[in-house]
N, C-alpha and C positions, 0 to 999 in steps of 0.2 A: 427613278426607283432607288428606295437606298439599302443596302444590302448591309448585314454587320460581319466585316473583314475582321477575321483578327490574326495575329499572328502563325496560329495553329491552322487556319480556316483550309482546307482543300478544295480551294473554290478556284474550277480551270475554267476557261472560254479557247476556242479555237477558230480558225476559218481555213478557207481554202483561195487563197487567187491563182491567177493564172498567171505567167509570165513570159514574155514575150522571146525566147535566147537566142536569137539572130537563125536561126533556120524552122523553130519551129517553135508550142506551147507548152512550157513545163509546169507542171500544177505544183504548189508547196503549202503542204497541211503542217499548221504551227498550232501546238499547243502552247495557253499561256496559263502562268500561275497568276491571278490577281490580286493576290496579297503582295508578290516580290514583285508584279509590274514587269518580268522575265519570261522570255522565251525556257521552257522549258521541256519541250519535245519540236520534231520535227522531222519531217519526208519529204524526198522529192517525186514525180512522176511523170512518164509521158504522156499516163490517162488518169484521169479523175475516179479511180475507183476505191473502193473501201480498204483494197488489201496496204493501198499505202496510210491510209486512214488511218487502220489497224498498226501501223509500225512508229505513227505520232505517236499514237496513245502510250504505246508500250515505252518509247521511248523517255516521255514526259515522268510514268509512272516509276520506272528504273533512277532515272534523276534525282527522282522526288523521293526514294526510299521506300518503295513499293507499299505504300498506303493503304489500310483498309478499307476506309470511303471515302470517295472522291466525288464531287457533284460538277458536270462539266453539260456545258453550254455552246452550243453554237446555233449560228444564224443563219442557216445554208441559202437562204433565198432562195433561185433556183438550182443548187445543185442536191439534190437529193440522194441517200446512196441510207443501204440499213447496215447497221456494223452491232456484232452479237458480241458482248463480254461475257468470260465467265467470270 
């Protein structure tokens, strides 16, 4: 699929893995900018819920100079979770 990047474009993707830290699973929601190819937000957690979801976003969005529209993408496969913006 090709998509037109440009400079300006506010085009995010994110995901969630899981990570293994020697006693137990910490989940880490990474926003990325796909224009700068940068990590631009990010949380960590001991459970996969929305509310750290919600602290990527915000985090990404504060970094980025709080944008007016942002078009963001993720993959969740199986992890499912609903997260409300205002």
């Amino acid at each position: 699929m090709a998509a037109n990047l440009h400079q300006t474009s506010p085009i995010r993707s994110g995901d969630i893995p899981y990570i293994w830290s020697g006693q137990r699973w910490s989940y880490l929601a990474v926003v990325l900018d796909l224009y700068a190819c940068r990590v631009v937000g990010w949380a960590m957690s001991c459970s996969p819920d929305a509310d750290f979801v919600v602290k990527a976003l915000d985090h990404a969005w504060e970094q980025r100079g709080q944008p007016k529209s942002v078009m963001f993408h993720s993959d969740s496969k199986t992890t499912r979770c609903q997260v409300f913006l205002g």
